[in-house]
C-alpha positions as CSV (number, residue, x, y, z in Angstrom):
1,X,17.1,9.5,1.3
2,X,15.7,7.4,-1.7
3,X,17.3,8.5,-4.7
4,X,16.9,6.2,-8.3
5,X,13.7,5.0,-7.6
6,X,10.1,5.2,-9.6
7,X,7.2,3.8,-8.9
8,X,5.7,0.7,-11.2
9,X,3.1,-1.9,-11.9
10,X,3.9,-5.1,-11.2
11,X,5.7,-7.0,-13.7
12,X,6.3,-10.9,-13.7
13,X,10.3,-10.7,-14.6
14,X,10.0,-9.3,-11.1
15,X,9.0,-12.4,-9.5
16,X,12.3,-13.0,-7.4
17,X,12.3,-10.0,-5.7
18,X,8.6,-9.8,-5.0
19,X,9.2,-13.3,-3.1
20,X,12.3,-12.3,-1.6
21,X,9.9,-9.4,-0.2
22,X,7.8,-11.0,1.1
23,X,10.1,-13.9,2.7
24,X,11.6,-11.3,4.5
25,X,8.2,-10.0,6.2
26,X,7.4,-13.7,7.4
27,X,11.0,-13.9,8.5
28,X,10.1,-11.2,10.6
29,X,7.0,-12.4,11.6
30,X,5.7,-9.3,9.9
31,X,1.9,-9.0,8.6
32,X,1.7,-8.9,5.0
33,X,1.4,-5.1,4.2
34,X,-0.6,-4.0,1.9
35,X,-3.2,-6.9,2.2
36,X,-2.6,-8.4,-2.0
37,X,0.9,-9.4,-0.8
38,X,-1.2,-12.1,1.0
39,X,-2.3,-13.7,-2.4
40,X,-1.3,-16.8,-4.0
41,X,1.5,-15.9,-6.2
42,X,2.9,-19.3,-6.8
43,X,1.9,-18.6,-10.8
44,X,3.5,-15.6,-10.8
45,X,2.5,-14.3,-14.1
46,X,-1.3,-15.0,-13.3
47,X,-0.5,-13.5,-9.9
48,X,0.5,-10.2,-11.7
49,X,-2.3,-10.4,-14.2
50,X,-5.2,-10.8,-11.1
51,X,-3.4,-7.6,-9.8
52,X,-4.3,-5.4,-13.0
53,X,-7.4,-7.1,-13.2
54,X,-8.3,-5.8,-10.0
55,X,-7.3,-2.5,-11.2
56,X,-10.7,-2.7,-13.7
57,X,-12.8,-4.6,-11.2
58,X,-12.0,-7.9,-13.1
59,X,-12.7,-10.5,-10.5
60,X,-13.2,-8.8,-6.9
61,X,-14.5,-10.3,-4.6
62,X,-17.7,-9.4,-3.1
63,X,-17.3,-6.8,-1.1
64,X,-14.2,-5.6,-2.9
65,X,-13.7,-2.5,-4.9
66,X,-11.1,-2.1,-8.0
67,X,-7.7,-1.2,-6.4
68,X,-4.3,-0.9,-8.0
69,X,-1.0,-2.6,-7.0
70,X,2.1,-0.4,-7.2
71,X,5.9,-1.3,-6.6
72,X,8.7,1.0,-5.4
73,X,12.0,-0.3,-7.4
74,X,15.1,0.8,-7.6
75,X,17.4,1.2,-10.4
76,X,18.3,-2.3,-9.9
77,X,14.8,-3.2,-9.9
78,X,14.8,-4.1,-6.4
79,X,11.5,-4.5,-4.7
80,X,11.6,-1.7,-1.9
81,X,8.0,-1.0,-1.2
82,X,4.2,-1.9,-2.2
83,X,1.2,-0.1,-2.1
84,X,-2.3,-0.7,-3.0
85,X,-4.4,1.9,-3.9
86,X,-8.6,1.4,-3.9
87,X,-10.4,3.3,-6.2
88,X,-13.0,4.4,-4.1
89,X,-14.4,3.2,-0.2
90,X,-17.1,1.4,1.3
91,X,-17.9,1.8,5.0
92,X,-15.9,-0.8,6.2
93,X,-13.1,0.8,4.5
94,X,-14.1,4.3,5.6
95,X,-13.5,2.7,9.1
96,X,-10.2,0.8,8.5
97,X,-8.4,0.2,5.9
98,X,-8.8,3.8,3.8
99,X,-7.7,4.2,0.5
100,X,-4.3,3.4,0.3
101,X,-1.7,0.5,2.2
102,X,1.5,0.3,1.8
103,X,4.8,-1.3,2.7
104,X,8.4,-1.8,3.0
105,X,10.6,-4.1,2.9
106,X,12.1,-4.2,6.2
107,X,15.7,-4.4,5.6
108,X,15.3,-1.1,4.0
109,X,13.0,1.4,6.4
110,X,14.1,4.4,7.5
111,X,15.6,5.4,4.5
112,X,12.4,7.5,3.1
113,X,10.7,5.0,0.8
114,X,8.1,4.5,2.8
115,X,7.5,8.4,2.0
116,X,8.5,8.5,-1.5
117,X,6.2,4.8,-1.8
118,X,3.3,7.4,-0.3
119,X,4.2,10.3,-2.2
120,X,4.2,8.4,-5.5
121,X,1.1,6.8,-4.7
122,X,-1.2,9.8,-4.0
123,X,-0.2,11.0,-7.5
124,X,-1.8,8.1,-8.9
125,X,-4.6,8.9,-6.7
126,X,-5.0,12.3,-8.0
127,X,-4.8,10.6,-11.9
128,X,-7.6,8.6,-10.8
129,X,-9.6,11.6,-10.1
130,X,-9.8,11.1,-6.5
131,X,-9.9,14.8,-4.3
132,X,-9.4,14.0,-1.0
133,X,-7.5,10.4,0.1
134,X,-8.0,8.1,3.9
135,X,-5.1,6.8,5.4
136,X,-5.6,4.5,8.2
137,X,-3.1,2.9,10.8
138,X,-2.7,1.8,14.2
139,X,-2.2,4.0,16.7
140,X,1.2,1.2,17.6
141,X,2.4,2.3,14.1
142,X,4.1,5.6,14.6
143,X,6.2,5.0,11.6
144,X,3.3,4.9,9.3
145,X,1.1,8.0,10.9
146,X,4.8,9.8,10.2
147,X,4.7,9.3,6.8
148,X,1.4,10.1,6.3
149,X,1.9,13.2,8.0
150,X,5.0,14.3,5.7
151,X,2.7,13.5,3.1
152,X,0.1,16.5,4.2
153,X,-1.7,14.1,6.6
154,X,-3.8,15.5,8.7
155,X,-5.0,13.8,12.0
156,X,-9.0,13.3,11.8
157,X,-10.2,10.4,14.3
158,X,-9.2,7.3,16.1
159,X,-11.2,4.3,17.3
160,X,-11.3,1.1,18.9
161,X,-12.3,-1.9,16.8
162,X,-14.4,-5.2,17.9
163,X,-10.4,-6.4,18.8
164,X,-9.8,-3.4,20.7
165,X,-6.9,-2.2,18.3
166,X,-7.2,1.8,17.8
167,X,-7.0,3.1,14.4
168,X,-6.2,6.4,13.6
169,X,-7.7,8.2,10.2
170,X,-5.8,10.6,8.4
171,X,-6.5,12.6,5.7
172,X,-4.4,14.1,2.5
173,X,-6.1,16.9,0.1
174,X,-5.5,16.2,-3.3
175,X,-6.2,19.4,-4.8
């Protein structure tokens, strides 16, 4: 289990662990997980400042809504997981994508982050006043509907999108 860990912002002294992060995901072959490790962070300090301007809706995209970027470290400051948290949904989001994505670094799963990532997240959620949270993941990803479910998931819908991919929605009460 994940002992020695907190959840943080992200912090530009970090930058070598974010990259080695994310070098490990394309490594793997690994999508990007949650979408803003997919960002240019070449300038990593403006990389981390565009993440907290996000946070206050400080140039989104259109289409976009303000979403915050949070980092599972460990007492080392080791990058374990990341999750992004949107403040509120749209209807495409409603569909896929939910409120909050997350991931972990691979070399460490199954080792509870992903839960305590989750876990950590929702209570920043629940700061931002928001009562009820989506989850959203493919049906392929038991790993993720797992931790969702240790989190209070409960199962809602599934459905096929225009590439035939199911997604499954899960919901956690906040209150």
């Amino acid at each position: 289990m994940c002992k020695n860990t907190q959840l943080i912002r992200p912090r530009p002294e970090l930058s070598k662990t974010h990259r080695d992060f994310v070098q490990e995901l394309r490594h793997l072959q690994e999508p990007l997980v949650p979408w803003v490790l997919n960002l240019d962070s070449g300038d990593f300090p403006e990389y981390v400042k565009r993440l907290s301007d996000y946070s206050t809706g400080i140039g989104l995209q259109p289409g976009f809504v303000e979403h915050s970027t949070f980092w599972l470290v460990d007492d080392r400051k080791v990058l374990l997981g990341v999750s992004n948290l949107r403040h509120r949904l749209t209807p495409a989001l409603q569909q896929i994508g939910g409120h909050i994505g997350f991931g972990v670094r691979p070399s460490l799963r199954r080792k509870g982050h992903a839960t305590r990532l989750l876990a950590l997240t929702l209570l920043e959620a629940r700061f931002l006043g928001i009562d009820r949270v989506l989850l959203t993941c493919d049906k392929d990803n038991p790993a993720s509907a797992k931790v969702m479910l240790k989190n209070g998931g409960i199962f809602d819908t599934e459905s096929a999108g225009s590439d035939d991919r199911i997604t499954q929605r899960y919901w956690i009460d906040l209150t």
